[in-house]
N, C-alpha and C positions, 0 to 999 in steps of 0.2 A: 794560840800562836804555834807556827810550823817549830819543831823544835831540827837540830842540826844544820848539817852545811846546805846554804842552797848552791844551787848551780846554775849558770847563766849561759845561756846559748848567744856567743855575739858574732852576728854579720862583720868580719874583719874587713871587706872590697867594699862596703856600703857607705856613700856618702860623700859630698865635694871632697874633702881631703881625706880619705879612707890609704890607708889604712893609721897613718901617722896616729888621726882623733882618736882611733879608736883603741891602737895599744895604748896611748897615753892616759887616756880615760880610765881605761880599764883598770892603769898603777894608781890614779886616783883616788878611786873605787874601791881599789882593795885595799891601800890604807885607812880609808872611813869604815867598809865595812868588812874586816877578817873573816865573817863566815861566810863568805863569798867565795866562791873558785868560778872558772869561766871553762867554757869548750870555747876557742876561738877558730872560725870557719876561716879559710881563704887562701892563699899562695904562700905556702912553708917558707919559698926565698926571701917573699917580703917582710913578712911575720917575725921570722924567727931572731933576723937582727935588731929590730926592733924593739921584742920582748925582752933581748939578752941585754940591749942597754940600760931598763929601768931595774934597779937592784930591787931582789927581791920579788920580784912581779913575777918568774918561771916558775915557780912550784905552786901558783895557784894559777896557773893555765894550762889547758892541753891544746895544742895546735891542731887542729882537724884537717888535712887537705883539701878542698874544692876547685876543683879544676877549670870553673868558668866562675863570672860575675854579672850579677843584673845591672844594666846600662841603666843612665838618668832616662834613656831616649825610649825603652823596652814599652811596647804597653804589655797591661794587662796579661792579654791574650797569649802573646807573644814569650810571656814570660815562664806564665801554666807551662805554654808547650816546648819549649826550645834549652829552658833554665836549670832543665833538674838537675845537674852537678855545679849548679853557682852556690857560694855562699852563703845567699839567701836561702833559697831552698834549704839545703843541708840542715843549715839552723834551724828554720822553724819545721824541719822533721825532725831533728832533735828535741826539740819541746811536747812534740804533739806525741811522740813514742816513748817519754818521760826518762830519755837519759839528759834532759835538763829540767827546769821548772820555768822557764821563761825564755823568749828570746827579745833582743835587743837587735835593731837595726837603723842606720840612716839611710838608707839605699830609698831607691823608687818608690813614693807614697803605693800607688796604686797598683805597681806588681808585690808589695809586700800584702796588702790588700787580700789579692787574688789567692797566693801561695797560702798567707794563713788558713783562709777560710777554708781553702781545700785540703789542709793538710789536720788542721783543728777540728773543722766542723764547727758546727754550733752549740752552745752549750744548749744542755734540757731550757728547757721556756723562753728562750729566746729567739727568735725569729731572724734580725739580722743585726752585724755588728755596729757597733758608733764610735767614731773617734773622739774620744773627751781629752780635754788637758784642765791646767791652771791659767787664770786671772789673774794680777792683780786687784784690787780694790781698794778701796777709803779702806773698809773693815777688817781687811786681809786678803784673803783667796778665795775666789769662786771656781767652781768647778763647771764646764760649758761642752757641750755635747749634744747633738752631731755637729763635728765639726768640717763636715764634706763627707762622708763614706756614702750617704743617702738622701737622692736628692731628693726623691718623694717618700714620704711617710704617713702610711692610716694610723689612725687613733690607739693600736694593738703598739706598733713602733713606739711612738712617743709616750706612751702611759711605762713599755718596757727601760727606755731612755730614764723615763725618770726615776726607777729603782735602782739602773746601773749604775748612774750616776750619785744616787744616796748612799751606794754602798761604795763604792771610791771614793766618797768624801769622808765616812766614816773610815772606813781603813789608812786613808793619807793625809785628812788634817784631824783624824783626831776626835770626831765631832762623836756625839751619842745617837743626834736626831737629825741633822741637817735640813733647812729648811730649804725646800725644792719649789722652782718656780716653771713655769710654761711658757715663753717667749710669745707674745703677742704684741697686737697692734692698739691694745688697751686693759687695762686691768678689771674692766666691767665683767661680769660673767654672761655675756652674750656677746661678745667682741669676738671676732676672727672665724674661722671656719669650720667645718661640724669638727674633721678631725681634733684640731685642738679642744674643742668644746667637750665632746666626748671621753677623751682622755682624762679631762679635768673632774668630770663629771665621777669618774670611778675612782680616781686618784682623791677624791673627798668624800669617799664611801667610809662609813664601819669596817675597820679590819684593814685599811691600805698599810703596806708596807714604806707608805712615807709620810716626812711630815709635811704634808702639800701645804704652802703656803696661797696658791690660786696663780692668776697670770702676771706676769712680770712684762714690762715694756723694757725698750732698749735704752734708756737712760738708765735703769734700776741697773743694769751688770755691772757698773762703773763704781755705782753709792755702796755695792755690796749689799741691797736688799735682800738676797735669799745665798745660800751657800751652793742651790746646784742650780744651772739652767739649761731645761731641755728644751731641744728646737728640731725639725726637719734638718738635715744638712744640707739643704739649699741655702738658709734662711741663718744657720748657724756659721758658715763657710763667709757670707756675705758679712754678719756682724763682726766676725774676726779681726778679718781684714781690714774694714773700718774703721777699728781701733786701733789696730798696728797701724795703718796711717797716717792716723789722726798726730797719734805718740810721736810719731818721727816727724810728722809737717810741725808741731808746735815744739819740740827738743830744736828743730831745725831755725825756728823763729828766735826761743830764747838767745841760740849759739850766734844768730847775728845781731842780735839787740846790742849783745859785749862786745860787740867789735865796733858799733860806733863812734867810740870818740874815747879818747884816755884814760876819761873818768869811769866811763863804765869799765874799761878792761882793767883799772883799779879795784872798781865796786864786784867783779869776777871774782880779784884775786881775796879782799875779803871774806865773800860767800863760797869758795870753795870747798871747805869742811862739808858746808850742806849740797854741792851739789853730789859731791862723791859719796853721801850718806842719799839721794835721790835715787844717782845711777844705779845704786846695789838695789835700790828698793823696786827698781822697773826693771833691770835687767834679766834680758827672756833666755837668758840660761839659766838662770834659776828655774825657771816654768818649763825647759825643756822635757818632753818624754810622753806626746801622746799615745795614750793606749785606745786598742779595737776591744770595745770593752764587746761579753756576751758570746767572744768563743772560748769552745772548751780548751782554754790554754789561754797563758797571759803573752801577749804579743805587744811590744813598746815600739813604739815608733821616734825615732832620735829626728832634728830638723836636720836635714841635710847639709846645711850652710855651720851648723854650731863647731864650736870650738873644743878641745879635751874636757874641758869644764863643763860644757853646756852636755858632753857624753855621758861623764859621771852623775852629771844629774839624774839623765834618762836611766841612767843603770840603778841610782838610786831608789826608781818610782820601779822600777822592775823587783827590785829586790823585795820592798816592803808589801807589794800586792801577794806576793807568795809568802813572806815572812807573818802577814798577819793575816793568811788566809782567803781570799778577796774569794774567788772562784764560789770555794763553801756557803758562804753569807749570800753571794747574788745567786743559788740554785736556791735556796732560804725563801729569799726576796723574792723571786719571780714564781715560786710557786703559792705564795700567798697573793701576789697578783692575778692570780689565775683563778684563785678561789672568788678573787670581789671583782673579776670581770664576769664571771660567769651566772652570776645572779642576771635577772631580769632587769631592763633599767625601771627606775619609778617613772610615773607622767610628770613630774616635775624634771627630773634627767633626760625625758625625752623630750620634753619642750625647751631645755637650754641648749639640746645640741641641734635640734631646727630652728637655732636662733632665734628662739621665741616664737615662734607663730604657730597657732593651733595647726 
């Protein structure tokens, strides 16, 4: 475990209500967690009255100046080149030059994206980064990733996925072995495409650095069948979504069923104890704080839309990746991945990932 103060690089302009979420977050934050101090990036006028209201919250911030801000509208491109005094930038040059250990942001998924990658790099044995977050589930938390950074992915991608992702579930719930599944279109070991096949193939080798459970379908992330699910972020981006959907078209169904007639807005007000014991258990501020797991530096991604609650979260999932080491373990992990990719495949390996056929 990191011993001492960490420090937190946070995008103060990032985010539907930036700056408000995020000094407020921040006093949070640093009530739950005291070894915490922050660099806060962004416009000193806005910032600093801000800071000075929450008691207590100014001697574990520094204000950083930054004289512009990444738009919701910016792409990519546009951000690399026109952005270097927003923010964003700032921050995650703060992180990647290690006068922080982290940055925190709600700003623009995709120029925060960009700026990381160029400003981090890539860590040793990883190829490109993955957006993972939290679940729900029946059994507790799954961990899901990519969840959009990449829309295509070969076998090298995805077999990396799933050690980044065993090593973020070990550092944030806790786990010893996390059992790791491969998102497919069946649990058979011939199902889906060479890539996933492939993957799976070395991922159940002597020596993998996880504990592969095999292919996981899209009913299984719900029951909590496995603790990590790797996918392409085409494929993961879509499953998301569909359950955020899903969650709010059937909350949305319960919420008029009680509105039919007396009795039921009676039978509401008895079962309210248990909805407000529901709400806490699906509310996605708790699960707020996707990380770009696999560059050299921890980079959090905050939802844009969340609330100071749903920031402290994200600041929370920032703090513990550096406080229990995350970085150290996944160069660990992915260089023993590198050991049992590199062996030859057997003819039995070669025949499951040409989907059977000599």
């Amino acid at each position: 475990m990191k011993s001492g103060k960490v420090v937190l690089a946070l995008d103060g302009m990032g985010g539907d209500r930036a700056p408000d979420v995020v000094v407020n977050g921040a006093d949070i934050a640093r009530e739950r967690y005291p070894d915490t101090s922050y660099l806060l990036f962004g416009d000193p006028a806005r910032l600093k009255p801000l800071v000075d209201k929450r008691k207590g919250l100014a001697p574990a911030v520094e204000i950083v100046p930054a004289a512009d801000a990444v738009t919701a509208d910016d792409k990519p491109s546009f951000a690399l080149r026109r952005r270097r005094q927003s923010s964003m930038w700032l921050a995650c040059q703060a992180a990647a030059e290690g006068r922080a250990d982290s940055v925190v942001s709600a700003g623009n998924t995709g120029a925060l994206l960009a700026i990381s990658m160029f400003a981090m790099r890539m860590l040793e044995g990883a190829h490109r980064p993955a957006l993972a977050s939290f679940l729900p589930t029946s059994r507790g938390e799954t961990v899901m990733l990519d969840l959009g950074a990449n829309i295509e992915c070969d076998a090298d991608n995805l077999a990396e996925f799933a050690v980044m992702g065993s090593v973020f579930a070990q550092v944030l719930l806790g786990l010893d072995a996390p059992k790791v599944g491969l998102l497919n279109v069946g649990s058979e070991e011939l199902k889906g495409h060479e890539e996933v096949r492939q993957a799976a193939a070395w991922l159940r080798r002597d020596g993998s650095p996880v504990n592969f459970h095999g292919f996981v379908e899209g009913n299984d992330i719900g029951a909590g069948v496995v603790d990590v699910v790797a996918t392409d972020g085409f494929t993961g981006n879509v499953a998301l979504k569909a359950i955020e959907g899903t969650a709010k078209l059937y909350t949305g169904f319960v919420r008029d069923a009680f509105r039919t007639s007396t009795f039921a807005k009676i039978g509401y007000l008895f079962a309210s104890g248990a909805w407000v014991k529901l709400r806490k258990r699906v509310d996605p501020r708790r699960y707020n704080g996707g990380v770009f797991l696999g560059l050299d530096g921890i980079c959090v991604k905050s939802h844009g839309g969340t609330d100071q609650l749903g920031f402290a979260y994200a600041i929370g999932v920032a703090r513990d990746l550096v406080r229990y080491e995350y970085k150290s373990k996944l160069v660990e992990g992915l260089a023993r991945l590198r050991q049992v990719t590199s062996a030859p495949d057997s003819p039995e390996e070669a025949l499951q990932a040409s989907g059977g056929t000599a």
